[in-house]
LORO-624371 format. One line per field, with one value per atom (N, C-alpha, C, O): residue number from 1; x, y, z. Coordinates in steps of 0.2 Angstrom, whole numbers, plus 5000, padded with zeros to 4 digits. Example, Ala and Ser with C-alpha at 12.3 -4.5 7.8 and 13.67 -1.06 7.14 Angstrom:
<rs>
i	[1  1  1  1  2  2  2  2]
xx	[5066  5062  5066  5071  5064  5068  5064  5067]
yy	[4972  4978  4984  4983  4989  4995  5000  5006]
zz	[5039  5039  5039  5042  5035  5036  5039  5040]
</rs>
This chain:
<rs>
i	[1  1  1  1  2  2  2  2  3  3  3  3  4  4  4  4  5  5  5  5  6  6  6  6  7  7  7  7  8  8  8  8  9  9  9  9  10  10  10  10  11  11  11  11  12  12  12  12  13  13  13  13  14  14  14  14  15  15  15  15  16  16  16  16  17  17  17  17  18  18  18  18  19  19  19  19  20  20  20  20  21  21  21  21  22  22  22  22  23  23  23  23  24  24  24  24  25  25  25  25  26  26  26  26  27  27  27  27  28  28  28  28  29  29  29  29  30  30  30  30  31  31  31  31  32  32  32  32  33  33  33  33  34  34  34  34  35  35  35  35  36  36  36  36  37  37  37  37  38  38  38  38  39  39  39  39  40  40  40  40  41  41  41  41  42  42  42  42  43  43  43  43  44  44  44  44  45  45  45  45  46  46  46  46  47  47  47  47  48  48  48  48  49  49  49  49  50  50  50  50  51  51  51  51  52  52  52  52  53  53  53  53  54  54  54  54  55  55  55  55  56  56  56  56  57  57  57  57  58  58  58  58  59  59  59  59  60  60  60  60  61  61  61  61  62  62  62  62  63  63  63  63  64  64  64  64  65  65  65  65  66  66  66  66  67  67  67  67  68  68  68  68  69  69  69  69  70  70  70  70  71  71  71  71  72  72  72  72  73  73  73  73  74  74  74  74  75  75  75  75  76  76  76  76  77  77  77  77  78  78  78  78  79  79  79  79  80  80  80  80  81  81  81  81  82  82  82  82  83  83  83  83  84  84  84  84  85  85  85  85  86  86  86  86  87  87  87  87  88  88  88  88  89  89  89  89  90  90  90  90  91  91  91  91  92  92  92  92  93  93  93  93  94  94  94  94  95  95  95  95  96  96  96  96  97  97  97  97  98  98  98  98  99  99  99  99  100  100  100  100  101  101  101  101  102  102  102  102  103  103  103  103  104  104  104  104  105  105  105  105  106  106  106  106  107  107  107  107  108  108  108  108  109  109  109  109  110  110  110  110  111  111  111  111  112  112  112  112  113  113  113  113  114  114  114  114  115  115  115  115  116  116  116  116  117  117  117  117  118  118  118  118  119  119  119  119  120  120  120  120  121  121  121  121  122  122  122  122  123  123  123  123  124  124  124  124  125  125  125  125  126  126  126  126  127  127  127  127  128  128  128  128  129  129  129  129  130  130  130  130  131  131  131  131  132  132  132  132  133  133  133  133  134  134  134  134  135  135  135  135  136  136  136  136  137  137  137  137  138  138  138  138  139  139  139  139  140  140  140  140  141  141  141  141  142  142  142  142  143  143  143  143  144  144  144  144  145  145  145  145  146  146  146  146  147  147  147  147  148  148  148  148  149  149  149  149  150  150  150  150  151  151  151  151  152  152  152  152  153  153  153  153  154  154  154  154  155  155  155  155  156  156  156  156  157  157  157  157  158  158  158  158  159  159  159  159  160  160  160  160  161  161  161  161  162  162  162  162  163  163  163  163  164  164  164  164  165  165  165  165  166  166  166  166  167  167  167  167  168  168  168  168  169  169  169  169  170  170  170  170  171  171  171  171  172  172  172  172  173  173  173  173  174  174  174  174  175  175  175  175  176  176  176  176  177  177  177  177  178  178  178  178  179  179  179  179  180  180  180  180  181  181  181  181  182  182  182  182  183  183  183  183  184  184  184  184  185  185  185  185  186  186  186  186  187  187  187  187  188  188  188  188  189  189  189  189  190  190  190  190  191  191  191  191  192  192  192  192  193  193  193  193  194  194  194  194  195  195  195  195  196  196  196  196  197  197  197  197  198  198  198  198  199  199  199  199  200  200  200  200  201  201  201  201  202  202  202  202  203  203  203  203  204  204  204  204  205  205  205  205  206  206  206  206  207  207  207  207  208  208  208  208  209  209  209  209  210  210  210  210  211  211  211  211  212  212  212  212  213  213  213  213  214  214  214  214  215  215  215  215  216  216  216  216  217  217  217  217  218  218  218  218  219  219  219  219  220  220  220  220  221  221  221  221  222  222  222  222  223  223  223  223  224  224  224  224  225  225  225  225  226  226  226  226  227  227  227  227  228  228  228  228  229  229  229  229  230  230  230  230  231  231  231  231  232  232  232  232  233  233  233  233  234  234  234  234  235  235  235  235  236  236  236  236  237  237  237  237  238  238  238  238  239  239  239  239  240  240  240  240]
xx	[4863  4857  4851  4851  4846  4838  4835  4834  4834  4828  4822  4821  4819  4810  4808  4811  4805  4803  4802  4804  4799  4797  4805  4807  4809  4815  4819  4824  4818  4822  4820  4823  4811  4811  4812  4813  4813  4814  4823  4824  4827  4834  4833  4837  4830  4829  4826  4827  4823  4819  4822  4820  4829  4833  4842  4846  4842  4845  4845  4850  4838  4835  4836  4840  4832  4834  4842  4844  4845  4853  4856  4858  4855  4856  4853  4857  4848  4845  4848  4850  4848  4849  4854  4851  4859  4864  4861  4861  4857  4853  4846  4843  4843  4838  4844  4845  4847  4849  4852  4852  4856  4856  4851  4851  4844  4839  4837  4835  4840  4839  4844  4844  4851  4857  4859  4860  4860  4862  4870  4872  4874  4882  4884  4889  4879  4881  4889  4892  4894  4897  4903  4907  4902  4907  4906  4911  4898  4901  4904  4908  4904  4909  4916  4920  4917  4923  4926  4931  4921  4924  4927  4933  4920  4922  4927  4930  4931  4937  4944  4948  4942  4949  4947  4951  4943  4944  4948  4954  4946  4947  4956  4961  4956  4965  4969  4974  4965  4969  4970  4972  4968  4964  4972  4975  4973  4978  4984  4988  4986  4991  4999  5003  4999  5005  5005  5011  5000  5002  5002  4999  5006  5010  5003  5001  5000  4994  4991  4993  4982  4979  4973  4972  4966  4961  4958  4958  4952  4945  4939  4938  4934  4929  4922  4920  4919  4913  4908  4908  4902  4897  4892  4891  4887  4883  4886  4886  4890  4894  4890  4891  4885  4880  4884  4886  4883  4885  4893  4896  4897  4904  4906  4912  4901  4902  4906  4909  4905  4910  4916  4920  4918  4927  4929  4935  4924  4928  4933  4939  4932  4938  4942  4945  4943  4949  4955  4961  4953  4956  4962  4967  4961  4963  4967  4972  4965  4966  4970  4975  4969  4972  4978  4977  4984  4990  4986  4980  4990  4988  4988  4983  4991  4991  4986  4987  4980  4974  4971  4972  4967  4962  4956  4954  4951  4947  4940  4938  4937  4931  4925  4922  4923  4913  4910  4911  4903  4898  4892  4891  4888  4877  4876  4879  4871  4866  4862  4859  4864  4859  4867  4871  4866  4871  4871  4875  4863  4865  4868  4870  4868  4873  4879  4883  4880  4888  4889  4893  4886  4888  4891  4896  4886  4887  4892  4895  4895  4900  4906  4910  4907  4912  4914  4919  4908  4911  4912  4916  4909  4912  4919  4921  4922  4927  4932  4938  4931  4937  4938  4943  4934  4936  4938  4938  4939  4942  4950  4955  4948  4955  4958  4963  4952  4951  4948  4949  4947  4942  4949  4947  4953  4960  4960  4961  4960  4960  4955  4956  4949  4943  4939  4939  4938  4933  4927  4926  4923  4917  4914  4916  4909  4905  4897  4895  4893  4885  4884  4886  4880  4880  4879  4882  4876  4876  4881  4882  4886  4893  4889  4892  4886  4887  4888  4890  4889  4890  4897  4898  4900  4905  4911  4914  4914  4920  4925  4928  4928  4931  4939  4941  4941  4949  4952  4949  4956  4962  4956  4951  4959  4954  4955  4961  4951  4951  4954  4955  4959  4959  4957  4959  4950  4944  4938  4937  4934  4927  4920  4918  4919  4913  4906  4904  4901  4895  4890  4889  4888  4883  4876  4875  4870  4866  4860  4855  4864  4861  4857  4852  4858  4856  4850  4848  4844  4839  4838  4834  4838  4835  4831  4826  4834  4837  4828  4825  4826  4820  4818  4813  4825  4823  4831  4835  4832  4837  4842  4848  4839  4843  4844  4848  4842  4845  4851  4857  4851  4855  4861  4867  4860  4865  4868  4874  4866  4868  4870  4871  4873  4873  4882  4887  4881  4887  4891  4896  4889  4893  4897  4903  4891  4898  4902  4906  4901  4907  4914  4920  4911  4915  4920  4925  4917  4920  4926  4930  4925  4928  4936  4941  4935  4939  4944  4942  4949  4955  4956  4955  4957  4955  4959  4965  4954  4958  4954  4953  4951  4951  4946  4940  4947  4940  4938  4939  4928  4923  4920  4920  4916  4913  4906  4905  4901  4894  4890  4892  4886  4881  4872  4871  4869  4860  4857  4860  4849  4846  4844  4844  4842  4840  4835  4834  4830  4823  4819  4820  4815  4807  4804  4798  4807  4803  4801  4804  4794  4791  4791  4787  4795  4798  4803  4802  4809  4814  4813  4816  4808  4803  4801  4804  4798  4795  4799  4797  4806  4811  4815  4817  4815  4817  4812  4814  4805  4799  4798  4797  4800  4801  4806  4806  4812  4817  4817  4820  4812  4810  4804  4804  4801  4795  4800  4799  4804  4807  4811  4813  4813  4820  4814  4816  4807  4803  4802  4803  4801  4799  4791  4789  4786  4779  4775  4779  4770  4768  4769  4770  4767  4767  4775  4776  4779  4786  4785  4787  4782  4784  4780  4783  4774  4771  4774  4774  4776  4781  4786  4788  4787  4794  4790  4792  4785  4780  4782  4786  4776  4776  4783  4783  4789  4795  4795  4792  4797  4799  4794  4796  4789  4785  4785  4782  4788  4788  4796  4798  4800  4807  4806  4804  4809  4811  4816  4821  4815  4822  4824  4820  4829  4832  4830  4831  4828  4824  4830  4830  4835  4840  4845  4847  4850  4859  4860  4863  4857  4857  4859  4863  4851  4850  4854  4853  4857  4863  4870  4872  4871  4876  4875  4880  4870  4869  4871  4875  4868  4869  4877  4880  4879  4886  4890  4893  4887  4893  4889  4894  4884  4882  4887  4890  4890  4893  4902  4906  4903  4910  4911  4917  4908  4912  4911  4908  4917  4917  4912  4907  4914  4908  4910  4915  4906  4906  4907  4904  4912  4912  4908  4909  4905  4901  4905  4906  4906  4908  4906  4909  4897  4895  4887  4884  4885  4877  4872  4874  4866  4862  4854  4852  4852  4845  4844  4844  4841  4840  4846  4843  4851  4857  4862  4863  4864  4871  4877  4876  4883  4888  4893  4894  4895  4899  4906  4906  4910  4917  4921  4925  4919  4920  4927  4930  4927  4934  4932  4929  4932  4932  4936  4941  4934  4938  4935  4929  4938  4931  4933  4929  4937  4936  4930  4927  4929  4923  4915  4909  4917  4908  4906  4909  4902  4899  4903  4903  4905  4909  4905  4907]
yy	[4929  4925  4929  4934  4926  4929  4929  4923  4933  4932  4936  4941  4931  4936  4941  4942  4943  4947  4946  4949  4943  4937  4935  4937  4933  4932  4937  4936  4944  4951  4954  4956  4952  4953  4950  4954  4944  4941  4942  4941  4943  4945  4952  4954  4955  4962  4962  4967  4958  4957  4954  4953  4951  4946  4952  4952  4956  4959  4964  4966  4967  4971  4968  4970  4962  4957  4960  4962  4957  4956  4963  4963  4970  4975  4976  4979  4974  4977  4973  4976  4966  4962  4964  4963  4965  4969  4975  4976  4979  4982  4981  4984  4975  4971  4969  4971  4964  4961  4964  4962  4970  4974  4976  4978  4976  4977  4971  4973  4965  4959  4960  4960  4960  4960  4965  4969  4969  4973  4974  4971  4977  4974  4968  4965  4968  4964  4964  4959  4972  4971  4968  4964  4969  4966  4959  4955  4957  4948  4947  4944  4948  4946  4948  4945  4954  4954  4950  4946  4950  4942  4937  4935  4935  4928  4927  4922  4933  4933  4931  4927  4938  4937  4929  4924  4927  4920  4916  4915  4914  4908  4912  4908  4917  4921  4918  4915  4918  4916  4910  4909  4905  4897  4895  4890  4898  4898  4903  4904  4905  4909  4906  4910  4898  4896  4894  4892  4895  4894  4899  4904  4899  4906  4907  4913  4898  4901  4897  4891  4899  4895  4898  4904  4890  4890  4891  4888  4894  4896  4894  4897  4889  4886  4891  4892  4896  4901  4898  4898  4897  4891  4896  4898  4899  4904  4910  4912  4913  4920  4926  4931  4925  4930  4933  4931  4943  4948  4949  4955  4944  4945  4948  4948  4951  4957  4951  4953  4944  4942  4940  4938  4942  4942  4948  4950  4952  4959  4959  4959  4959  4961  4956  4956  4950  4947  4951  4949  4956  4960  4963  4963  4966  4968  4964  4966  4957  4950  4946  4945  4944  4940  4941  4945  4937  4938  4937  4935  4939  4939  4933  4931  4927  4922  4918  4912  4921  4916  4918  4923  4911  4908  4909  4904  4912  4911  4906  4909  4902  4900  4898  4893  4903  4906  4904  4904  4900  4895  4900  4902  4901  4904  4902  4903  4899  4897  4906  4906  4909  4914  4920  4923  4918  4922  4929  4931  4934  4940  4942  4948  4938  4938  4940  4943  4935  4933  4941  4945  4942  4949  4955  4958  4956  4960  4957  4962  4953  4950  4952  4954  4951  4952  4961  4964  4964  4971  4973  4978  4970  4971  4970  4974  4964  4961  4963  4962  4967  4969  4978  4982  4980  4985  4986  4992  4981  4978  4973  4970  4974  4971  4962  4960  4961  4952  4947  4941  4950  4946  4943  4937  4944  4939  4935  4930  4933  4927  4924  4920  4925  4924  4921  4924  4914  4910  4907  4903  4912  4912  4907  4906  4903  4897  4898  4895  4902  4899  4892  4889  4889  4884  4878  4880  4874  4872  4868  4864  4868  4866  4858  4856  4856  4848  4847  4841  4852  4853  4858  4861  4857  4859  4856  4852  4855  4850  4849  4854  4844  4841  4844  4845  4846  4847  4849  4850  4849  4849  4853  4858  4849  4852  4857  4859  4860  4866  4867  4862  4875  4873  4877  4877  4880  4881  4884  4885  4885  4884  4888  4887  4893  4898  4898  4897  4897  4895  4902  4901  4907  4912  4914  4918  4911  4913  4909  4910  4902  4897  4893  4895  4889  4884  4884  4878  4888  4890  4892  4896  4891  4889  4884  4885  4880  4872  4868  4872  4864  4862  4859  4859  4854  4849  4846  4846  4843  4839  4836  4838  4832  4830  4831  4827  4838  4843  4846  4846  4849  4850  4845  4847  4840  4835  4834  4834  4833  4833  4838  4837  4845  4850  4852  4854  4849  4849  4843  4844  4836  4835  4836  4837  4836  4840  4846  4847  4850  4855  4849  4851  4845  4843  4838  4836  4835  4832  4833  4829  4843  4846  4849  4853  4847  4852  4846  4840  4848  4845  4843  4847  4836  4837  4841  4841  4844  4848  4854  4858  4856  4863  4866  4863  4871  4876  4877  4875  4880  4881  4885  4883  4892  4895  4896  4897  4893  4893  4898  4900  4902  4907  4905  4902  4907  4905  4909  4912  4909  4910  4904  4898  4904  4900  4902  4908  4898  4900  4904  4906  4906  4911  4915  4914  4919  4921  4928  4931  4929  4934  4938  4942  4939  4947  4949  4953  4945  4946  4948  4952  4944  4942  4951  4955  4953  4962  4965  4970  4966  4971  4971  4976  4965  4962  4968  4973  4967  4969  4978  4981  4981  4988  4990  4996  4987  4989  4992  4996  4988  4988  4995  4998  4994  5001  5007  5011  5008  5015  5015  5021  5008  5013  5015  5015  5016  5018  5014  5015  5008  5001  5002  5003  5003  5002  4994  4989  4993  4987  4982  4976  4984  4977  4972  4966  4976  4975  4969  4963  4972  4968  4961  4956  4962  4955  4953  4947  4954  4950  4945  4939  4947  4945  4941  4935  4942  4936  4930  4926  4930  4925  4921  4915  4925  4921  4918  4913  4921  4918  4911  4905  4913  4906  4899  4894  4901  4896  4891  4887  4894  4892  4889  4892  4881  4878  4878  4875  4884  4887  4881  4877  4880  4877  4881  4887  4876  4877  4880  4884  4877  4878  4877  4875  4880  4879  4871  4868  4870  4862  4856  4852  4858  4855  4858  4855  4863  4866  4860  4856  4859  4855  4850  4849  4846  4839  4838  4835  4842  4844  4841  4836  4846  4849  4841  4839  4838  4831  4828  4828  4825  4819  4821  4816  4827  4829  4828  4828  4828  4826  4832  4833  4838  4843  4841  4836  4847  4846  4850  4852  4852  4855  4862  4863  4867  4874  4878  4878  4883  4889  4896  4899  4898  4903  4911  4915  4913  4919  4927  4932  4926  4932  4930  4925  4934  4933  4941  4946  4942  4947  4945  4943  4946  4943  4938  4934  4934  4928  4923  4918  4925  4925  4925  4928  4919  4915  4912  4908  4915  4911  4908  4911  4902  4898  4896  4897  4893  4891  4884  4883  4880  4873  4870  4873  4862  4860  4853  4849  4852  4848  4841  4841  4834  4829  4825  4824  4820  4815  4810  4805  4808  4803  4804  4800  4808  4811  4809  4810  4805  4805  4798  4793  4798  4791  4791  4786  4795  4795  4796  4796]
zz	[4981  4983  4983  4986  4981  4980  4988  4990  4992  4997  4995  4991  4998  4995  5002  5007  5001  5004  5014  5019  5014  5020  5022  5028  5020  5023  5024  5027  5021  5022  5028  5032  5026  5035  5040  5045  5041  5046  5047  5053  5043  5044  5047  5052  5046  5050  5057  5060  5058  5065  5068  5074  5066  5072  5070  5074  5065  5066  5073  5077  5072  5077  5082  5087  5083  5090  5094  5099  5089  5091  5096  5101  5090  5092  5099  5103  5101  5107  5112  5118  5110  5117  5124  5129  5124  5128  5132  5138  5127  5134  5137  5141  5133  5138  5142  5148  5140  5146  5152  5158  5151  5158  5161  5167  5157  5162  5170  5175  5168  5173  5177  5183  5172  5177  5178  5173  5186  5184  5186  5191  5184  5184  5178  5179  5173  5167  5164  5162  5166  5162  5168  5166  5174  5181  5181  5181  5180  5176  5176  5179  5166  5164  5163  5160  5168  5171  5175  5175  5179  5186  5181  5180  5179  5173  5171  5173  5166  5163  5168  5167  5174  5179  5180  5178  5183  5186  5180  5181  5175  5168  5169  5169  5169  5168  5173  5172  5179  5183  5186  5192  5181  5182  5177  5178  5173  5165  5169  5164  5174  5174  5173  5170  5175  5172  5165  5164  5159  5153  5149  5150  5146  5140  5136  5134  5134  5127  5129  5130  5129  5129  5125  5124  5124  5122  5125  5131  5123  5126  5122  5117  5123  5123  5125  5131  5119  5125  5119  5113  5123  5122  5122  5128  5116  5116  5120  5126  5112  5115  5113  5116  5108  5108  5103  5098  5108  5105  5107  5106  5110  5112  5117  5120  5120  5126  5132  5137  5131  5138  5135  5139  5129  5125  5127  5128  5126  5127  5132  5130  5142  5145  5145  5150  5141  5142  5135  5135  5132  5129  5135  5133  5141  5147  5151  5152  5153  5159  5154  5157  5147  5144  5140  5135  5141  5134  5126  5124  5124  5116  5115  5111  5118  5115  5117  5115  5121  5123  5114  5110  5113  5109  5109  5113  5107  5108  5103  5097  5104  5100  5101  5103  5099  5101  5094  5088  5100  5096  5097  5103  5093  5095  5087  5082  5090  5085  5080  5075  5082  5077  5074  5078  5067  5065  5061  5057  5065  5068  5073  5073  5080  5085  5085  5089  5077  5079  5073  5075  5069  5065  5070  5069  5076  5082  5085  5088  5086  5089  5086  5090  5080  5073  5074  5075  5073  5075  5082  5083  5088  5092  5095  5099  5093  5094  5089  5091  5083  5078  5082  5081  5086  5090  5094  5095  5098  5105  5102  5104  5098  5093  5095  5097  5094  5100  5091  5091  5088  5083  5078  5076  5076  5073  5077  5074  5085  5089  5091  5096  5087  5091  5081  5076  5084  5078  5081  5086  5076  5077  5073  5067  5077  5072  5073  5077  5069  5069  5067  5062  5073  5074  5084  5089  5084  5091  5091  5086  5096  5099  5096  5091  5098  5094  5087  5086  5082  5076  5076  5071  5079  5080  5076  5081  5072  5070  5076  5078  5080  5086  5081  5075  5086  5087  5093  5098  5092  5100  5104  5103  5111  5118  5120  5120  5122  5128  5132  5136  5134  5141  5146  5152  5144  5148  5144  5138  5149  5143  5149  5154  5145  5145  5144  5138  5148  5144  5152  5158  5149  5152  5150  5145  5154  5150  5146  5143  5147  5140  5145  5145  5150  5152  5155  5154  5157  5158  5151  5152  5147  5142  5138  5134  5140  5137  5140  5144  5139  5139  5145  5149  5144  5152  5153  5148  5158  5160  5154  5153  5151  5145  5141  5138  5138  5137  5140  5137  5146  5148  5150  5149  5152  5154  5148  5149  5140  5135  5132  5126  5134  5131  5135  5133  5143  5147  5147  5148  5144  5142  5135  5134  5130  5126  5125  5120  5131  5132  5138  5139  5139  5144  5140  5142  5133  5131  5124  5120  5126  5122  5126  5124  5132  5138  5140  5142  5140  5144  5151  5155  5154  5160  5165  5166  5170  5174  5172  5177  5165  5164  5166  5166  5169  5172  5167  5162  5171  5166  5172  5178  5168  5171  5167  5161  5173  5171  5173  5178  5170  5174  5171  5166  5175  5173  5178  5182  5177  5181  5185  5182  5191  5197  5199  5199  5200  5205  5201  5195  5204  5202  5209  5211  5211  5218  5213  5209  5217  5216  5218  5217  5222  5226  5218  5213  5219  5215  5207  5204  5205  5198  5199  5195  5203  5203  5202  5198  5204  5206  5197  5194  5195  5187  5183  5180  5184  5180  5180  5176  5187  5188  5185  5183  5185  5182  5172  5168  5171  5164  5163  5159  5168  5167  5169  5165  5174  5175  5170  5169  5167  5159  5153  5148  5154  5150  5145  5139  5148  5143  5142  5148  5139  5139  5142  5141  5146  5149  5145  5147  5138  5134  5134  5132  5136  5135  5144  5145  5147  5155  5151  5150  5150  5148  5142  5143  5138  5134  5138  5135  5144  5147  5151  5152  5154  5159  5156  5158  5149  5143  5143  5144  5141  5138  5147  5149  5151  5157  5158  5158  5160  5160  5155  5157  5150  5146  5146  5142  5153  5152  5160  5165  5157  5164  5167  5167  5172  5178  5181  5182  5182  5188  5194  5195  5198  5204  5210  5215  5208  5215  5212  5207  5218  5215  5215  5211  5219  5222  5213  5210  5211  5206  5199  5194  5199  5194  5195  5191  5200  5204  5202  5198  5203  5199  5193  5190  5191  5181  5180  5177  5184  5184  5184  5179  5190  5192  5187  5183  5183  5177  5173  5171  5172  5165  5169  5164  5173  5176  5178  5176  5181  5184  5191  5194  5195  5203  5204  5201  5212  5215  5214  5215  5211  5210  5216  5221  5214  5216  5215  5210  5219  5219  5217  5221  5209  5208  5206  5205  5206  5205  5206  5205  5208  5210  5209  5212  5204  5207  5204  5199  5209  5210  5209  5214  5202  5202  5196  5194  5193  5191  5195  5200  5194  5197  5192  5188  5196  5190  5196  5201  5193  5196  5192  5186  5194  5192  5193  5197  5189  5192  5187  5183  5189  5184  5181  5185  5176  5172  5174  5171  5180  5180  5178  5179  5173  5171  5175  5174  5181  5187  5191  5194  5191  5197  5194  5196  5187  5186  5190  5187  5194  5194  5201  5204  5203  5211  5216  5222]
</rs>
């Protein structure tokens, strides 16, 4: 296939994206890779009476949160990871072929609503994405159809950013100057941050949660303005 020139670059500038991402984003989180340890142990021990099960991970990125269930998980866990950019998933593909997880692990570029439907989940991952999404119906739209893909009863562990305090906003911004980022990198991240509508509170994470039929969330990892939660998928509970 022919690309011209313009499109060679622009495959290399999201290729470059992709490689960096994991360690920007330990610049925010720090404990990035304990996350998605918790994560894993929790969904493992949500599944401990089934011999095989599926796994639903809803913008898997660069795969760093498939990795420890290499460790927590039998062989016979499933995995299937959805992100829309498919330099991500190329990082994903060799990260997972050396963690030896990628034979159980189908990867789709593509948004979970493009997803071809087949048997349900029996739990489901999403870290990351929701503080992205535009506004409410967006998101209420995006949670149900992870909800629509999950069996009932099934766990789901959610993570996002919450809130904007400017104390914690500072300690985010120095963390990037002291790993010897240049200023234009901190106002880079002003710009993106402002242009993204946080959920203001766990409060309103919660609401989301119950339109889409989950319970009330468990509280499993928190640092600074990053939070992940662990809830269960009932669809009697919607409209309760």
């Amino acid at each position: 296939m022919k690309t011209d020139e313009h499109g060679k670059h622009a495959v290399i500038f999201e290729r470059e994206r992709a490689l960096q991402y994991d360690s920007q984003v330990r610049l925010s989180i720090v404990g990035y890779e304990a996350m998605h340890q918790v994560a894993a142990e929790v969904l493992v021990a949500a599944l401990a009476d089934q011999k095989a099960a599926s796994l639903l991970m809803v913008g898997i990125g660069t795969g760093s949160e498939v990795k420890p269930f290499a460790r927590y998980a039998g062989s016979a866990f499933q995995f299937t990871g959805v992100d829309p950019s498919p330099e991500m998933l190329d990082i994903a593909r060799e990260k997972l072929e050396a963690a030896g997880l990628l034979e159980r692990t189908s990867l789709h570029a593509c948004e979970l609503r493009d997803l071809p439907r087949g048997p349900l989940f029996d739990g489901a991952q999403m870290i990351g994405v929701l503080h992205h999404l535009p506004d409410d119906d967006a998101r209420i739209a995006l949670l149900r159809e992870i909800a629509g893909r999950l069996a009932p009863g099934a766990h789901f562990v959610i993570g996002c950013r919450v809130g904007d305090e400017p104390l914690l906003r500072a300690v985010e911004e120095q963390r990037i100057v002291l790993n010897g980022k240049p200023p234009e990198v901190v106002e880079h991240r002003r710009k993106a941050m402002a242009s993204l509508r946080i959920p203001a509170s766990d409060a309103e994470v919660f609401a989301l949660l119950a339109q889409a039929g989950f319970t009330a969330p468990r509280f499993i990892f928190g640092e600074l303005q990053f939070r992940v939660w662990v809830t269960r998928y009932e669809p009697s509970s919607i409209g309760a």
